[in-house]
C-alpha positions as CSV (number, residue, x, y, z in Angstrom):
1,X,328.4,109.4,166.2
2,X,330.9,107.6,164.5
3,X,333.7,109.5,162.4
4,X,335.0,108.3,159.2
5,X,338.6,110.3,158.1
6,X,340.0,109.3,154.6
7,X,343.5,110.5,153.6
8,X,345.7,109.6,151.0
9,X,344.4,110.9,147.9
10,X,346.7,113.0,145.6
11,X,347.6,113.8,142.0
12,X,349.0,110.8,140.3
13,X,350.5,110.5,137.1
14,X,348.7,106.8,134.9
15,X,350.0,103.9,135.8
16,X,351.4,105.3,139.3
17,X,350.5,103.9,142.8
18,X,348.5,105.3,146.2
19,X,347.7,103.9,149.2
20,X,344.2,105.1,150.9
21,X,343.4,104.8,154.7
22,X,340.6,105.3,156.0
23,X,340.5,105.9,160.1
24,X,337.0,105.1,161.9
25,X,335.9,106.1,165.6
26,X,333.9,102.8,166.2
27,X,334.5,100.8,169.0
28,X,333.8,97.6,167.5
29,X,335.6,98.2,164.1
30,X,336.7,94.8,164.2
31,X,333.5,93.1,163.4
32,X,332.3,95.2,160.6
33,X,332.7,94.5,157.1
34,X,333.7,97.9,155.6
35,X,334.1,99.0,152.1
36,X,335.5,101.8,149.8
37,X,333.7,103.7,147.0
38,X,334.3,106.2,144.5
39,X,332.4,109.2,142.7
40,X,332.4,111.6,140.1
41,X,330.6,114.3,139.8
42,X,327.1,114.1,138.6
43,X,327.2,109.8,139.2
44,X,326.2,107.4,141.9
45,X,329.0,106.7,144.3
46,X,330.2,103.1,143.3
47,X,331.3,100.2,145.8
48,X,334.9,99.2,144.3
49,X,336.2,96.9,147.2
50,X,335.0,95.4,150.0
51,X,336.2,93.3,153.5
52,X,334.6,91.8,156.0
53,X,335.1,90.8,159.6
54,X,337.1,87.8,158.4
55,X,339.2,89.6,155.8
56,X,337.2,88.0,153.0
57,X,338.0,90.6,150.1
58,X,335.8,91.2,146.7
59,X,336.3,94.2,144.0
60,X,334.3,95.8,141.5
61,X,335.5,94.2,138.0
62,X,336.7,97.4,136.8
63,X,339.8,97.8,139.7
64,X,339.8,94.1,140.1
65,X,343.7,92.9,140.0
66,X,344.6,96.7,140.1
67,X,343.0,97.3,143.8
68,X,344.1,95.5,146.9
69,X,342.0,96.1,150.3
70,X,343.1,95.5,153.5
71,X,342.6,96.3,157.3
72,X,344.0,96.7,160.8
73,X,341.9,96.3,163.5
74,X,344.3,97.0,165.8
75,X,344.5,101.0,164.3
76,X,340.5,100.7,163.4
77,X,341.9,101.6,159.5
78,X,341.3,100.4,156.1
79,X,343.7,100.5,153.8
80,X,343.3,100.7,149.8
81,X,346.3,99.8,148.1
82,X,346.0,101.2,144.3
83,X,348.3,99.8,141.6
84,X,348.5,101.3,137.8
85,X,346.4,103.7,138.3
86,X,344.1,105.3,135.5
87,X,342.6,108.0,134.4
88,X,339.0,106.9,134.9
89,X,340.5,106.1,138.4
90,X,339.9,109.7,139.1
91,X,337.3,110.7,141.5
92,X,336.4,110.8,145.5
93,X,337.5,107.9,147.6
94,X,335.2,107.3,150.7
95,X,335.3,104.1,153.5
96,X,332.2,103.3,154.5
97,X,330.4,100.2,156.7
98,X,328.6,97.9,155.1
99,X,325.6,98.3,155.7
100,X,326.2,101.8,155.8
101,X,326.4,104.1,158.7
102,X,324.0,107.5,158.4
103,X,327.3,110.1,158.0
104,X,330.1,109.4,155.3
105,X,333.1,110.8,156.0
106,X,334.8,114.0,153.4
107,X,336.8,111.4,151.4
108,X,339.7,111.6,149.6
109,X,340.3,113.4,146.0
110,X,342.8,110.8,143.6
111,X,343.4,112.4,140.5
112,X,345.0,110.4,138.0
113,X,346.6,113.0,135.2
114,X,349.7,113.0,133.3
């Protein structure tokens, strides 16, 4: 089964900066398109940034120009570059493939808090 491990997350004060990664077990990493979402408690998980095979990049309107997505396929890691961070910024970070694999990994907490 393939893992997912997200680090990165931490307490940030607003307009602060993080860097997520995200660290998969799949063998051919390279050729998925993989994306990273966000939740709150008691709301859907939402798809903020995506990448694809090609490094073609699209984000949600809310983080666009604020969130930066990138990969290495050479680590099998995605990387979410955060800039001026916000309070309504706060929540769980997850990677994920897209279409989605069955497991998610435990995610990542950024809290955004002055």
């Amino acid at each position: 089964q393939v893992q997912l491990v997200e680090s990165g997350g931490e307490l940030v004060q607003p307009g602060g900066s993080l860097r997520l990664s995200c660290t998969t077990s799949g063998s051919i990493f390279n050729i998925w398109t993989m994306g990273w979402y966000r939740q709150v408690p008691g709301k859907q998980r939402e798809l903020v940034a995506r990448i694809t095979s090609g490094s073609r990049t699209s984000y949600a309107d809310s983080v666009e120009g604020r969130f930066t997505i990138s990969r290495d396929n050479a680590k099998n890691t995605v990387y979410l570059q955060i800039n001026n961070l916000r309070p309504e910024d706060t929540a769980v970070y997850y990677c994920q493939r897209l279409p989605n694999l069955n497991s998610w990994g435990q995610g990542t907490q950024v809290t955004v808090s002055s």
